[in-house]
KOLVO-692550 format. One record per atom (N, C-alpha, C): x, y, z; atom name. Coordinates in Angstrom, 2 decimals, padded with zeros to 5 digits. Layout:
X, Y, Z, CA
...
// end
This chain:
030.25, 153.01, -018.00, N
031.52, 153.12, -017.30, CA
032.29, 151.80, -017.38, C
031.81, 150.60, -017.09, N
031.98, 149.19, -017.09, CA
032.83, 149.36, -018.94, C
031.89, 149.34, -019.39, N
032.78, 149.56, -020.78, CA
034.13, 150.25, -021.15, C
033.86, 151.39, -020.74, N
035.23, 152.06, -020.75, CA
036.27, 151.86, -020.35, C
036.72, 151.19, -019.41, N
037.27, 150.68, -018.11, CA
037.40, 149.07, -018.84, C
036.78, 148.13, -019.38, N
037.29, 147.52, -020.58, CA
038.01, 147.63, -021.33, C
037.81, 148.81, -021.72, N
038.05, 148.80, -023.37, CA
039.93, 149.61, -022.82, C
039.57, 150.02, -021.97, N
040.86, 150.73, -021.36, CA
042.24, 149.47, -021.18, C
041.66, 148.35, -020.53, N
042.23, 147.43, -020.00, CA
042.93, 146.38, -020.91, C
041.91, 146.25, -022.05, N
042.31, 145.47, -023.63, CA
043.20, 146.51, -024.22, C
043.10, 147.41, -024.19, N
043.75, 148.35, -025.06, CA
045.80, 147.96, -024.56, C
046.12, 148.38, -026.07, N
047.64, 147.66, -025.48, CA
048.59, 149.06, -026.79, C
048.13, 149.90, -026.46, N
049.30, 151.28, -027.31, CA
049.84, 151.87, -025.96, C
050.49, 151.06, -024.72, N
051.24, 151.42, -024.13, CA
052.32, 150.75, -023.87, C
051.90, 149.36, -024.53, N
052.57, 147.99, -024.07, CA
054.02, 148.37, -025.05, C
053.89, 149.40, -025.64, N
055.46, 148.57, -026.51, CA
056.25, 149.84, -025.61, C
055.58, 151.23, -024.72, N
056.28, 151.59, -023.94, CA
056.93, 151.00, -022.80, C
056.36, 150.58, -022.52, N
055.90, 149.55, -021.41, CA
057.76, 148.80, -021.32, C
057.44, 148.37, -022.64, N
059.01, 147.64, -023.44, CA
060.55, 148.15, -023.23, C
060.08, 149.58, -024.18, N
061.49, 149.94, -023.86, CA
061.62, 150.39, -022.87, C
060.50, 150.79, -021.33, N
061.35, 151.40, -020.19, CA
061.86, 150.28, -019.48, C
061.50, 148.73, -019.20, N
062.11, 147.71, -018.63, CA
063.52, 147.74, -019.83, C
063.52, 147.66, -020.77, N
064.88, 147.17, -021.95, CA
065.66, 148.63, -021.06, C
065.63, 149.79, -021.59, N
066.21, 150.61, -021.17, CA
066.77, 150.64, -019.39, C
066.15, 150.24, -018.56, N
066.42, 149.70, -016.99, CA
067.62, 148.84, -016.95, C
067.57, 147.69, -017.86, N
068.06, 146.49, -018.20, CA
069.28, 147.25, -018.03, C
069.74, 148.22, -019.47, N
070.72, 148.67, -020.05, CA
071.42, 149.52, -019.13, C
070.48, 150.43, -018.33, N
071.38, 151.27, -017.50, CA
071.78, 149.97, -016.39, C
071.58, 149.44, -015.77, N
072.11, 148.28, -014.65, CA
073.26, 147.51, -015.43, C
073.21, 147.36, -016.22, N
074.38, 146.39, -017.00, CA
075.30, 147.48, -017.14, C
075.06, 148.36, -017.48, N
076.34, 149.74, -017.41, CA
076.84, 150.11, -016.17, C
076.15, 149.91, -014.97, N
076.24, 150.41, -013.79, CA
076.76, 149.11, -012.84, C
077.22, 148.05, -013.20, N
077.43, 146.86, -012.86, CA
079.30, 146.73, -013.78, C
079.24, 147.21, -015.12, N
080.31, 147.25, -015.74, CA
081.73, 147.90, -015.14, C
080.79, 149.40, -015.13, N
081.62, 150.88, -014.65, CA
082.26, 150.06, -013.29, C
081.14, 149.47, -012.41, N
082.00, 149.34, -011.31, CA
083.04, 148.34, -011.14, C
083.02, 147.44, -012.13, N
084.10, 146.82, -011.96, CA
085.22, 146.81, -012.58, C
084.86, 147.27, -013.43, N
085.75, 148.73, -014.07, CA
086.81, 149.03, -013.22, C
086.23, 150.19, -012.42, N
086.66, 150.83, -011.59, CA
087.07, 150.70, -010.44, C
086.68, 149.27, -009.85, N
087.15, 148.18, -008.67, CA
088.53, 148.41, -009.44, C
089.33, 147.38, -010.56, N
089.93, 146.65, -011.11, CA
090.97, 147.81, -011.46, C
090.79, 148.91, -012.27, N
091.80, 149.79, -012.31, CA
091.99, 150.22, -011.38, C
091.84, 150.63, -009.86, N
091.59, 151.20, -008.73, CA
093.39, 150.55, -008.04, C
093.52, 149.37, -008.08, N
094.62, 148.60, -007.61, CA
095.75, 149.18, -008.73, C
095.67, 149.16, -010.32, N
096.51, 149.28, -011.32, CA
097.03, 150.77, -010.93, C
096.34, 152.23, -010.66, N
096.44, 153.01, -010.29, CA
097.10, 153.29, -009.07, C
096.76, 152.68, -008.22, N
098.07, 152.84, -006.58, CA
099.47, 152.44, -007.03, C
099.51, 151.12, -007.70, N
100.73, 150.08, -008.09, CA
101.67, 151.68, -009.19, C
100.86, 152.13, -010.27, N
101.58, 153.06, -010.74, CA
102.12, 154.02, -010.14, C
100.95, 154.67, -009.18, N
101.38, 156.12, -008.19, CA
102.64, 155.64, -007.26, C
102.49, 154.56, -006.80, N
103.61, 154.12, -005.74, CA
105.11, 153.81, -006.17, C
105.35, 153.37, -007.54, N
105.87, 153.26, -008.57, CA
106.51, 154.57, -008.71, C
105.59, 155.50, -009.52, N
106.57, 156.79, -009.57, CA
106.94, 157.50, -008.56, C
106.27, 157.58, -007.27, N
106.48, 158.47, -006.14, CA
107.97, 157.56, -005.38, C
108.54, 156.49, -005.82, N
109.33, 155.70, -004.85, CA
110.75, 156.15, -006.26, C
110.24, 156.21, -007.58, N
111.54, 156.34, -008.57, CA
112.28, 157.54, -008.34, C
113.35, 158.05, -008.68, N
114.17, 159.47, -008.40, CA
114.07, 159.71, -010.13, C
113.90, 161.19, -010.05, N
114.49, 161.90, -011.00, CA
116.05, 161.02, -012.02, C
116.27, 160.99, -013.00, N
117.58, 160.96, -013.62, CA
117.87, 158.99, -013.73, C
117.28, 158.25, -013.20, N
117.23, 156.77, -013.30, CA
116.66, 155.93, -014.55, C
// end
């Protein structure tokens, strides 16, 4: 049992999974950090337009 439980522990054909689910974590947080400021930042550009057309008249 002692052996197995070794040989389990040396063993490394999970390690490169291991890899891409931290890389892949990485990637979704850097996207999810982007979007929002993103979306902070156009959030102001969007009122400034709506307020813009809702204040213009027809025919100007």
């Amino acid at each position: 049992m002692r052996k197995l439980i070794k040989r389990f522990l040396r063993g490394e054909s999970g390690a490169v999974t291991v890899d891409w689910v931290v890389l892949t974590a990485a990637v979704v947080a850097l996207a999810g950090v982007a979007f929002s400021s993103i979306q902070t930042a156009s959030g102001g550009v969007g009122t400034g337009v709506g307020n813009y057309l809702t204040n213009k008249t027809v025919g100007e």
